[in-house]
C-alpha positions as CSV (number, residue, x, y, z in Angstrom):
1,X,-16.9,-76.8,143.5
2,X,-16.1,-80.4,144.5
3,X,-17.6,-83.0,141.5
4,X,-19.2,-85.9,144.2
5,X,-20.4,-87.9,141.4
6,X,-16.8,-88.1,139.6
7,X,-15.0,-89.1,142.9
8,X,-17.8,-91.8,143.5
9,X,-16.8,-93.6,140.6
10,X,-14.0,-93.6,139.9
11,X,-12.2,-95.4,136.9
12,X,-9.6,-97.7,139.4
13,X,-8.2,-99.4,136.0
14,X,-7.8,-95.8,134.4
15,X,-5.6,-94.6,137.6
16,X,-3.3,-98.0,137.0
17,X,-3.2,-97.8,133.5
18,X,-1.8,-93.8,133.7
19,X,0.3,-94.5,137.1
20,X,2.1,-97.0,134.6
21,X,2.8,-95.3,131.7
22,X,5.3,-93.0,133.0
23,X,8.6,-95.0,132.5
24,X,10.2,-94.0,135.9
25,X,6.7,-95.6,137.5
26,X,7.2,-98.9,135.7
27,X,10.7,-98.8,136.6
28,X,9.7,-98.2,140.4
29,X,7.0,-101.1,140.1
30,X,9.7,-102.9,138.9
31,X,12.1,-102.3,141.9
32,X,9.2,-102.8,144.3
33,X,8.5,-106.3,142.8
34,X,11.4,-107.5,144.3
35,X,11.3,-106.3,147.4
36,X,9.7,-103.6,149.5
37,X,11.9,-100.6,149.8
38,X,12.4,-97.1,151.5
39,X,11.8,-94.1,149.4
40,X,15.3,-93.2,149.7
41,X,16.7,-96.5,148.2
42,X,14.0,-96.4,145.3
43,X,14.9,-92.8,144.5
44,X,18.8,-93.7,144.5
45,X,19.1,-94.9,140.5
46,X,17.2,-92.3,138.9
47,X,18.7,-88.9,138.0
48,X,15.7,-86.8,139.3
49,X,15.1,-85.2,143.1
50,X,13.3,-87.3,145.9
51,X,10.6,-84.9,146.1
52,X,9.8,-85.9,142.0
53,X,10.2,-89.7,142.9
54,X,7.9,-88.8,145.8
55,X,5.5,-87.4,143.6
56,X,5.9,-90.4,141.8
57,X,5.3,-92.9,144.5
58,X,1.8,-90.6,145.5
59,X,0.7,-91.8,142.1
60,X,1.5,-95.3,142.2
61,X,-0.8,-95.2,145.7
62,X,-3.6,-93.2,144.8
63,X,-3.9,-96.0,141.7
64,X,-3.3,-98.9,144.3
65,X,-0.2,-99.9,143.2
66,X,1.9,-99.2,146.2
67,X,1.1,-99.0,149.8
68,X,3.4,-97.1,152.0
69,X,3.9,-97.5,155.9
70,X,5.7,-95.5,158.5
71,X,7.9,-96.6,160.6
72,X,9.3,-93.5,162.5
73,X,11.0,-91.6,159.4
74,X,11.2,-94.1,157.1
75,X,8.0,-94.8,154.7
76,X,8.6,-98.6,153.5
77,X,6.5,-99.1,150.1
78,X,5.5,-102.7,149.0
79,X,3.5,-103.4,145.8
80,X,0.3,-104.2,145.6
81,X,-0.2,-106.5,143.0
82,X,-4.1,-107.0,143.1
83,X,-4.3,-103.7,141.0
84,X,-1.5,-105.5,138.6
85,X,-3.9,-108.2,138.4
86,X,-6.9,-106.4,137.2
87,X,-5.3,-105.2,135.0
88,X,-4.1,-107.8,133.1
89,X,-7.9,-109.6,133.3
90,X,-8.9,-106.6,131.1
91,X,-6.1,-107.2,128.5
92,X,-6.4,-110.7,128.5
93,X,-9.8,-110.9,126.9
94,X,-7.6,-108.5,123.5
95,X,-4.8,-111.4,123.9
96,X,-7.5,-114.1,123.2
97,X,-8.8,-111.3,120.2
98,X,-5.6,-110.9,118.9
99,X,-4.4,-114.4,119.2
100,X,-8.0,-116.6,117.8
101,X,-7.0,-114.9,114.2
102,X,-10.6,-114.1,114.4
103,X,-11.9,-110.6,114.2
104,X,-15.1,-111.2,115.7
105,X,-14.4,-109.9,119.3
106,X,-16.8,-109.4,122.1
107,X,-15.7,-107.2,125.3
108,X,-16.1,-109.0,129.1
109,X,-18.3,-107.6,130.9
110,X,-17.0,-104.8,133.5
């Protein structure tokens, strides 16, 4: 049985937040800041199959970190930094918290 309500709303910020903290992800993200890159040349510096970085990379998309495209045999990922970006909105109202010495806080809205 399929959940409709769970896939209607889903948490976009939670998906980033758990895409990035696997270390080979944020290591990835990292790579892909540079410059877009095939699967095969992200996979080349870490000591685990291309199927597991693969599995990695369907992560990173699914939270809308990456986008791949096709281009015959070769999927070409670039970043997407917008989800980057949203998240760092969300943690900069704690840097304000943690850096006013106050401990009044108040959350932004959503």
């Amino acid at each position: 049985m399929f959940n409709h309500m769970v896939e209607r709303h889903r948490d976009h910020l939670g998906d980033v937040f758990a895409a990035i903290a696997d270390p080979t992800r944020r290591a990835i993200v990292q790579i892909l800041a540079r410059k877009p890159a095939t699967i095969g040349k992200i996979a080349r510096p870490f000591p685990v199959s291309f199927n597991a970085v693969s599995k990695h990379m369907m992560v990173l998309e699914r939270a809308g970190l990456v986008h791949r495209e096709i281009r015959g045999r070769e999927h070409i990922c670039r970043l997407r930094p917008l989800a980057l970006r949203q998240a760092n909105a969300w943690l900069e109202q704690y840097r304000r918290f943690w850096g006013s010495g106050s401990m009044r806080w108040r959350p932004m809205s959503p």
